[in-house]
LOFI-27914 format. One record per residue (C-alpha): residue number from 1; x, y, z. Coordinates in pm, whole numbers, m for minus. Layout:
N
{kemar:NUM x:X y:Y z:Z} $
...
END
This chain:
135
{kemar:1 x:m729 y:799 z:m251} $
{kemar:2 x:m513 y:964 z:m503} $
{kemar:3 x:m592 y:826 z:m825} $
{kemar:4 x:m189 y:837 z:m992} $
{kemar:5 x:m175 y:570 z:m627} $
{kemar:6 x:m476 y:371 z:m718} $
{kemar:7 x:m337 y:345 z:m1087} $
{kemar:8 x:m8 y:239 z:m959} $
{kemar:9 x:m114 y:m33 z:m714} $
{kemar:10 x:m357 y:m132 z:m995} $
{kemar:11 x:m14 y:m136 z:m1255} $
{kemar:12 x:215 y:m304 z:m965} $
{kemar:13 x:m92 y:m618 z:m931} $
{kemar:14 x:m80 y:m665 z:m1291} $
{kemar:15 x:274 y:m698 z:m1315} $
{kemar:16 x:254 y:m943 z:m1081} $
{kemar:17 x:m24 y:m1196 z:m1210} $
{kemar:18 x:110 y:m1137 z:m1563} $
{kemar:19 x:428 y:m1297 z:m1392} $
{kemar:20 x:248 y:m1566 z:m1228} $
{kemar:21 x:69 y:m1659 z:m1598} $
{kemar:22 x:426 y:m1633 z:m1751} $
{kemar:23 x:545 y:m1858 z:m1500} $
{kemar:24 x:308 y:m2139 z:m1558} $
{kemar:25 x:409 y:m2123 z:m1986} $
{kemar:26 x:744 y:m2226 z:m1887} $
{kemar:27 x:881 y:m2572 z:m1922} $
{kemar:28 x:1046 y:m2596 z:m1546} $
{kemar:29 x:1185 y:m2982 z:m1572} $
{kemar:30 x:1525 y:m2868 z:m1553} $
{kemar:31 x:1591 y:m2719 z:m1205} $
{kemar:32 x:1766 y:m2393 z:m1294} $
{kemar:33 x:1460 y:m2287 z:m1502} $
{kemar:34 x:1241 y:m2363 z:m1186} $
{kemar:35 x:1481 y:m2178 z:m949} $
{kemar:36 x:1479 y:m1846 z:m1185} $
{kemar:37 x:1059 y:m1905 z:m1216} $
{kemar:38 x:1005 y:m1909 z:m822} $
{kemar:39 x:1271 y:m1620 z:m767} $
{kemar:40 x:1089 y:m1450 z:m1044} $
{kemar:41 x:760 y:m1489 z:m856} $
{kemar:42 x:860 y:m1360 z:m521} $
{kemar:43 x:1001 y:m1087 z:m650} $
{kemar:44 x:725 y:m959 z:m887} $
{kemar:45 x:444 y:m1028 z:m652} $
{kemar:46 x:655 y:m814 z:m394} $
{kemar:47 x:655 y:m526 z:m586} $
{kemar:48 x:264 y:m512 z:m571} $
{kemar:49 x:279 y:m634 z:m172} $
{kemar:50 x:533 y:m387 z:m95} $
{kemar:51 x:396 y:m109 z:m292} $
{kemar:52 x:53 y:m156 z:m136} $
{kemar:53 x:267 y:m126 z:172} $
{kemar:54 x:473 y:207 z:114} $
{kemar:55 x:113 y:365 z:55} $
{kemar:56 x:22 y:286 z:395} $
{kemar:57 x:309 y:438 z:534} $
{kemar:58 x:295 y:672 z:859} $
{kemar:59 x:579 y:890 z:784} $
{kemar:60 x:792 y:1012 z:515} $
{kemar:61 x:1096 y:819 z:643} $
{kemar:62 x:887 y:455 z:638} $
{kemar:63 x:768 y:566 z:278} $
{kemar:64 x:1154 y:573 z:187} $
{kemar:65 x:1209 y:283 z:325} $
{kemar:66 x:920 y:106 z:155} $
{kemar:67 x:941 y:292 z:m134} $
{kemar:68 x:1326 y:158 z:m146} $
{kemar:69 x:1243 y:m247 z:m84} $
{kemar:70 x:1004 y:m192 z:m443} $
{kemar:71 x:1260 y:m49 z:m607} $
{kemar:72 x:1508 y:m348 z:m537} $
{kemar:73 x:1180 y:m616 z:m611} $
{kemar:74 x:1165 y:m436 z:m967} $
{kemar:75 x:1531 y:m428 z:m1013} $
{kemar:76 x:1553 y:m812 z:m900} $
{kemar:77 x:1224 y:m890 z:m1116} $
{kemar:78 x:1412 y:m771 z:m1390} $
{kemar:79 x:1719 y:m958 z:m1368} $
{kemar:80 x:1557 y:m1303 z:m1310} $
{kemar:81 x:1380 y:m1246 z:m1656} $
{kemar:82 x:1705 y:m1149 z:m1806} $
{kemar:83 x:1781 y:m1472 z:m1686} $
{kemar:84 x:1434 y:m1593 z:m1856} $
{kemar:85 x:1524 y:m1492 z:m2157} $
{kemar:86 x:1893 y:m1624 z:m2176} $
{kemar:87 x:1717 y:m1953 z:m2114} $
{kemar:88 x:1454 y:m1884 z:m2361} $
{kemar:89 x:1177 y:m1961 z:m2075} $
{kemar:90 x:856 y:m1924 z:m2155} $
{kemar:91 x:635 y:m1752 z:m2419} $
{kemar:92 x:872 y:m1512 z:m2621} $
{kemar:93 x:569 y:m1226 z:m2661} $
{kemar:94 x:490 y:m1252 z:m2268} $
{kemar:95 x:839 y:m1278 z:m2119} $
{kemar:96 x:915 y:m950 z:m2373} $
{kemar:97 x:623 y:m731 z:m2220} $
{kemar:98 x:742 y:m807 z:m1913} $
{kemar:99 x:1076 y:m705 z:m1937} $
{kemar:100 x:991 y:m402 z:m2058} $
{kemar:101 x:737 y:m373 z:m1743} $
{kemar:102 x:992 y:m407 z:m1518} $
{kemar:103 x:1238 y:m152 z:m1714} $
{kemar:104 x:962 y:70 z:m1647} $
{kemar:105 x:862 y:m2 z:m1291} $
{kemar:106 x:1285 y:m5 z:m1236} $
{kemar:107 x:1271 y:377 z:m1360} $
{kemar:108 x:930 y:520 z:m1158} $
{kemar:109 x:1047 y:351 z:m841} $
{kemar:110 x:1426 y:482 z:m911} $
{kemar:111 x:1255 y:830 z:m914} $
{kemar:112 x:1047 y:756 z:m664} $
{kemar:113 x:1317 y:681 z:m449} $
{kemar:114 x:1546 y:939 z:m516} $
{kemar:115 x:1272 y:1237 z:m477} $
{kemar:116 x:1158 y:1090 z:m157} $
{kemar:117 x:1489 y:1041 z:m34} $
{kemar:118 x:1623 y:1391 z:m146} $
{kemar:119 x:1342 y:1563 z:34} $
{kemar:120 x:1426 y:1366 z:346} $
{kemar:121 x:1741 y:1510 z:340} $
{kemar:122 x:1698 y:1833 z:252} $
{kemar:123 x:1474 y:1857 z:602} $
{kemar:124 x:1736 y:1698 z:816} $
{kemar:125 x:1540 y:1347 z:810} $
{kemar:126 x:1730 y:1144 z:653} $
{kemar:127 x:2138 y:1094 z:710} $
{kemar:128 x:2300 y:1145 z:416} $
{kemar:129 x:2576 y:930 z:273} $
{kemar:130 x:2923 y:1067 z:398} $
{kemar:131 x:2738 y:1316 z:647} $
{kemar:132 x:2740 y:1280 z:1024} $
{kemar:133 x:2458 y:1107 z:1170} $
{kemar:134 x:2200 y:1340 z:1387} $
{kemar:135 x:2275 y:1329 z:1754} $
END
């Protein structure tokens, strides 16, 4: 296996229990906080599912597509601990390192995605936005 792949799914895990121990320092009695904890949860721990996943892709065009549901996971992980932190949820040193996490997991799956995609359509692949569709 490539080892930038291994590191990644080893980075993507991480994020993901880090989460989970985030999640059980917050106070959920009121039922917003608990709502934004389990989104927060499913979203994280799909960015390591669905990472493990676009590496076992069997073509370029699955990768994309795999490649793309991680990018939205990140993006979504991010915005629930937004919400985290507008509600002051959790510990204040965790939730931060996480946030920043997810910026960065938000960025290399943003590149990810656009290389991957790009290369798709520069061999004919992949339809792109405002083109016609193959026959």
């Amino acid at each position: 296996m490539n080892p930038r792949t291994e590191a990644m799914k080893a980075r993507t895990k991480k994020f993901a229990l880090d989460v989970l121990t985030f999640v059980d320092s917050c106070d959920q009695s009121r039922a917003g906080d608990r709502t934004i904890c389990i989104q927060l949860c499913e979203a994280a721990t799909s960015v390591a599912a669905n990472y493990r996943a676009a590496c076992r892709a069997r073509s370029r065009r699955e990768f994309a597509a795999k490649i793309g549901l991680v990018l939205e996971e990140a993006d979504e992980s991010q915005f629930w601990l937004e919400c985290g932190d507008a509600r002051r949820l959790g510990l204040s040193g965790l939730r931060a390192h996480l946030k920043r996490e997810s910026t960065e997991l938000t960025a290399i799956f943003t590149a990810a995605n656009v290389t991957v995609r790009g290369s798709l359509a520069v061999r004919g692949s992949l339809a792109v936005r405002g083109s016609p569709s193959p026959p």
